[in-house]
N, C-alpha and C positions, 0 to 999 in steps of 0.2 A: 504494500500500500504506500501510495506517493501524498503528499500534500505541497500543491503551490499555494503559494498567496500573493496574488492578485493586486488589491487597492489597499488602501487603510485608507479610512476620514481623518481630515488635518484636524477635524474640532475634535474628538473621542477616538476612543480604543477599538470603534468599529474596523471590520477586516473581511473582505472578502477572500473566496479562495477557490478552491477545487482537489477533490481527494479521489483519486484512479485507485481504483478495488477491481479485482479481477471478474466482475460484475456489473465494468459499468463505474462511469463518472459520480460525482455527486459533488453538486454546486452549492456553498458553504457564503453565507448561514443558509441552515438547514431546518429543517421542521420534518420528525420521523413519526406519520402515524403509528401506533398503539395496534400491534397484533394478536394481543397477549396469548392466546388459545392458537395459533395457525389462522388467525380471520380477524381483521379488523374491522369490528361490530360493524354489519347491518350493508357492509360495499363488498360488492363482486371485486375479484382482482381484476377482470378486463375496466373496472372503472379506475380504481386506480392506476393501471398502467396507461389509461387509450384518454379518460377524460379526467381524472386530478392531475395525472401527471407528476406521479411518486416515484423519487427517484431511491428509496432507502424507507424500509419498515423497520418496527423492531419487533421481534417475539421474546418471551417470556421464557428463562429456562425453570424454574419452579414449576410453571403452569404443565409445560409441553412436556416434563417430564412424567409427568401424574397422569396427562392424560394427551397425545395417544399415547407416550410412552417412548424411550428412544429406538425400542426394536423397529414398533412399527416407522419412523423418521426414518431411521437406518436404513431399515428394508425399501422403502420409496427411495432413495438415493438423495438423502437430505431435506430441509423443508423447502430449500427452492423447487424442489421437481414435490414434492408434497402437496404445494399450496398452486404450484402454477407461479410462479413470479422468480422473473429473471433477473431483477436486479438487486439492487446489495440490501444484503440484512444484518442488523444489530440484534445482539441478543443481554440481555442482563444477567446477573449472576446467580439471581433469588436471594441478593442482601435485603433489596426491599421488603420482601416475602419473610424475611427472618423477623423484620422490625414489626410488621404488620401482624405476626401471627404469637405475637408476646404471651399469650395464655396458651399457648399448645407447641412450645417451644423451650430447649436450652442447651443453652450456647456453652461450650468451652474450649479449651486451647485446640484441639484436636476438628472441632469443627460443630456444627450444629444436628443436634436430633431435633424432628417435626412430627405432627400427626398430618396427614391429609386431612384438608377442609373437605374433600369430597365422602372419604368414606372412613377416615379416622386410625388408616392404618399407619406404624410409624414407621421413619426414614431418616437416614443419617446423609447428609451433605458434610464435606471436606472438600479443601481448597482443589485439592486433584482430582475428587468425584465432579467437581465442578466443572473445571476443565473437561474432561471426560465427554460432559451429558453437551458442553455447548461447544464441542468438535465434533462429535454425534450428529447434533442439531446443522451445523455445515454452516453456523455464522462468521462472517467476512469480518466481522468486528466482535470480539468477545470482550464482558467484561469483568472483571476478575472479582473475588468473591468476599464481600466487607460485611461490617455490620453497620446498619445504618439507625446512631441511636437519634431518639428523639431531640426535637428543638427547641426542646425545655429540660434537657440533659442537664447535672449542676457538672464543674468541671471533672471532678473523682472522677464520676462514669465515664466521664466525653474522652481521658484519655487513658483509663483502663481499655473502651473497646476501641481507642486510634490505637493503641499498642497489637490488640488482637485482628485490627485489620491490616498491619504491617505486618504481622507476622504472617496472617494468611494471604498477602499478597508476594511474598516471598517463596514460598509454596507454590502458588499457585503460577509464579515466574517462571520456577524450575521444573515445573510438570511440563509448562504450554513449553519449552522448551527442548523437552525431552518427548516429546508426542508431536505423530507428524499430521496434517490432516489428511481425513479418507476421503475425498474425491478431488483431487486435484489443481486444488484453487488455493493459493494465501488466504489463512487467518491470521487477524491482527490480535493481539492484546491490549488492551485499554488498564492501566490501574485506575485506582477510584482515590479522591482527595477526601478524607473526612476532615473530623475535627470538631462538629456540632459548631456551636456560635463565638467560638474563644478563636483570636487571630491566633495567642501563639503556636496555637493548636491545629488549625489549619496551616498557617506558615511550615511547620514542622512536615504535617502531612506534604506538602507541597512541594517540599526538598527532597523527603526521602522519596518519593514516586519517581520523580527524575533521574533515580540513578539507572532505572531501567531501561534509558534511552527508546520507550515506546515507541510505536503508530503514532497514538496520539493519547490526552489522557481526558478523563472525568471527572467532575465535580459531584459528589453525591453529599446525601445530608441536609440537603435545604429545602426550602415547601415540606418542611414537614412540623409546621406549629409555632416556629421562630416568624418575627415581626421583617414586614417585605423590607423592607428600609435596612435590616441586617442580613437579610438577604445578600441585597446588592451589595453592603460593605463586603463581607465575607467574599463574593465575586472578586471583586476590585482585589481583596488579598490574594488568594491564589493565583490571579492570574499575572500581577506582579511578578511571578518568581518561575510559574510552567511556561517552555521556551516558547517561543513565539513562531516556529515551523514545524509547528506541531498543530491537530485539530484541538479543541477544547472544548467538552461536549458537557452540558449542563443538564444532570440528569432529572426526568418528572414535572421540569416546569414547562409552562404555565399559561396565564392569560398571554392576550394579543402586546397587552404592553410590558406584560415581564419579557414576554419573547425581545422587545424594542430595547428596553432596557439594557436582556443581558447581552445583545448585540453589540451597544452602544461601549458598553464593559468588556469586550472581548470574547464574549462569547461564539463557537459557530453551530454548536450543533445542540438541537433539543428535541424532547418528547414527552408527550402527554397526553392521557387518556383525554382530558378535556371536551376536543373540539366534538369526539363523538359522543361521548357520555353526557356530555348539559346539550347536544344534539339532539337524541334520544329522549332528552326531557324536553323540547320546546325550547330551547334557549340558543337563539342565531347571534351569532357574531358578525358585526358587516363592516365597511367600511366608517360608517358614522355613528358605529355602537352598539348596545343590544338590545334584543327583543326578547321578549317573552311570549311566543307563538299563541297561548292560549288565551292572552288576552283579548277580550271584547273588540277593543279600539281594531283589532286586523281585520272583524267580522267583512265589513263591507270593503275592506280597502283591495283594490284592484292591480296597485301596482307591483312594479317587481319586489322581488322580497329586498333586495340591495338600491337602497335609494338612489346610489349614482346612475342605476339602469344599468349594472354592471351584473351580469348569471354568472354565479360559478359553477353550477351543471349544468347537462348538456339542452335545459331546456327551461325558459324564462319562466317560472311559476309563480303565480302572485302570492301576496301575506294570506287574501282571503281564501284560498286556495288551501293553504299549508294551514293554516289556522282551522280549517274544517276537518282536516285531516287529525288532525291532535284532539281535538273534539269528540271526532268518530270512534276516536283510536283506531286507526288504520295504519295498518304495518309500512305500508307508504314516506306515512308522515317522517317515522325515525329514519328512515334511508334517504328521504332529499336533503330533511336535515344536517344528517349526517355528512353528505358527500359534499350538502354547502359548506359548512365547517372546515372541514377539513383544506375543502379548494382556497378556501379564505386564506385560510393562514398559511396553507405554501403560494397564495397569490402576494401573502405582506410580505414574507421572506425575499420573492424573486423582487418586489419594489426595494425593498431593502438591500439586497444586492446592487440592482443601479444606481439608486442615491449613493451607497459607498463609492461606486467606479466615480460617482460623476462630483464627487465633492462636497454634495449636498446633505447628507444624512443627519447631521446635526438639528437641523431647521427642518427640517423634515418626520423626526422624531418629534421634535415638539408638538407639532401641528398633529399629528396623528394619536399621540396620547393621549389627547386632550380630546377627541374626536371620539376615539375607541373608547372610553370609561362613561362615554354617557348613554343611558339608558332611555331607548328611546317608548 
């Protein structure tokens, strides 16, 4: 895996770029829908490949490994011939899934035991089972296996588990090192930055990942309960110190203006169930803000759901249209939703990409912040 980079904005740490995966380009900053299961809720892969125009999913290894399982992945010859999709995939490591499932979980030096949320049976992850299940899996981008504590951590804990996610990124260095992959494509390694909300903790985390001279590296730990405002500080630290010809992918966020944000900050690559999940519930993200589909006010309104007169699917639907839809509950509803979501946000990205080339982004972020947060 290659990364160039492109532009930088002369006002902020914005940065365009481009990352060559044996898969297929991917044009940075980035927006990776949310596969979690092999299917990113409620869209065919011919829409994402023919009309969003996805260059990069991610899939879940927690999920995929419960259920189908890696034999059946295996036996399909990966999840790209699994799922039908040619171009590159991210996989995560199931730190999230460790932080997430705190009552049917525990954690020590050697690795974590779970129960299955589906049917309760238990299962031991280690750094090198991890490896393992997302070389299996045949992701282009793997990310190695952390604990991700919460963001009301006090410090004790926040560098008790930066210690156990250093150590299982160490491990999990020397597996992905010693293991080659089965079908004949580069896999990348990604380390993950913790550290919860304490800089010298991420600072820390932030130097030692470097020494693995990565692909590229990750931010994990944040959007998860800590205040957005320490969000972006915590951004701003890390990125400070991971090199700068490398990708920097910020994992789980977020809205349209965290994405703006962490751009502006250095950020290139991100993912979040978001745009499909508040999709699924009636909640459109557009150029001038959001809606709440089920509202009254869309009953009679006729025009397009994007006030610029701008479709992100392949066919102009009005509010009153999708709003009946949500009403009816018709399985409809959560799939234009959806695909409009999604198109959205890799429509602000590739905007976001030209203001960087063209010098603009600064004033352009502003303007669009302020746009995006109101509710229309």
């Amino acid at each position: 895996m290659t990364f160039e980079l492109l532009h930088t904005d002369p006002q902020s740490h914005a940065r365009c770029g481009k990352i060559i995966t044996d898969h297929g380009p991917i044009e940075t900053p980035i927006f990776m829908p949310v596969g979690t299961e092999a299917s990113v809720k409620a869209i065919h892969t011919h829409e994402l490949l023919n009309d969003i125009k996805v260059q990069i999913i991610l899939g879940n290894t927690y999920h995929l490994y419960l259920r189908p399982g890696t034999d059946i992945i295996h036996r399909a010859g990966g999840l790209h011939k699994f799922i039908g999709f040619d171009r590159p995939i991210l996989t995560d490591s199931g730190g999230f899934q460790v932080f997430s499932l705190t009552n049917i979980r525990k954690l020590s030096e050697e690795g974590c035991e779970f129960r299955s949320h589906i049917d309760g049976s238990k299962h031991f992850f280690t750094p090198e089972k991890v490896i393992d299940i997302e070389r299996t899996i045949g992701a282009d981008i793997m990310m190695a296996f952390d604990e991700c504590p919460p963001g009301t951590a006090d410090y004790r804990y926040a560098k008790k588990s930066l210690q156990l996610t250093h150590n299982w990124l160490t491990r999990c260095y020397r597996h992905y090192k010693d293991t080659p992959s089965l079908y004949g494509y580069h896999q990348s390694l990604f380390p993950i930055v913790q550290g919860c909300v304490y800089k010298d903790l991420r600072e820390e985390s932030a130097r030692f990942v470097t020494q693995f001279d990565a692909d590229g590296y990750a931010i994990g730990g944040l959007a998860v309960g800590e205040p957005t405002e320490v969000m972006y500080e915590m951004i701003e630290v890390v990125n400070a110190i991971l090199p700068e010809n490398r990708p920097r992918y910020l994992m789980g966020v977020g809205t349209p203006v965290n994405l703006l944000e962490g751009i502006a900050r250095g950020i290139d690559m991100f993912d979040c169930v978001m745009p499909t999940r508040n999709g699924r519930n009636a909640m459109l993200f557009t150029s001038n803000g959001i809606m709440n589909m089920r509202n009254k006010k869309w009953e009679a309104d006729f025009s397009e759901i994007d006030a610029t007169g701008t479709s992100y699917v392949d066919h102009a639907y009005s509010k009153a249209y999708l709003h009946h839809l949500f009403k009816a509950k018709e399985l409809l509803a959560m799939q234009i939703a959806s695909i409009h979501n999604l198109a959205f946000y890799l429509e602000l990205m590739k905007q976001a990409r030209a203001h960087i080339a063209n010098g603009d982004f600064a004033a352009w972020k502003q303007r669009m912040t302020s746009q995006l947060q109101q509710r229309l």
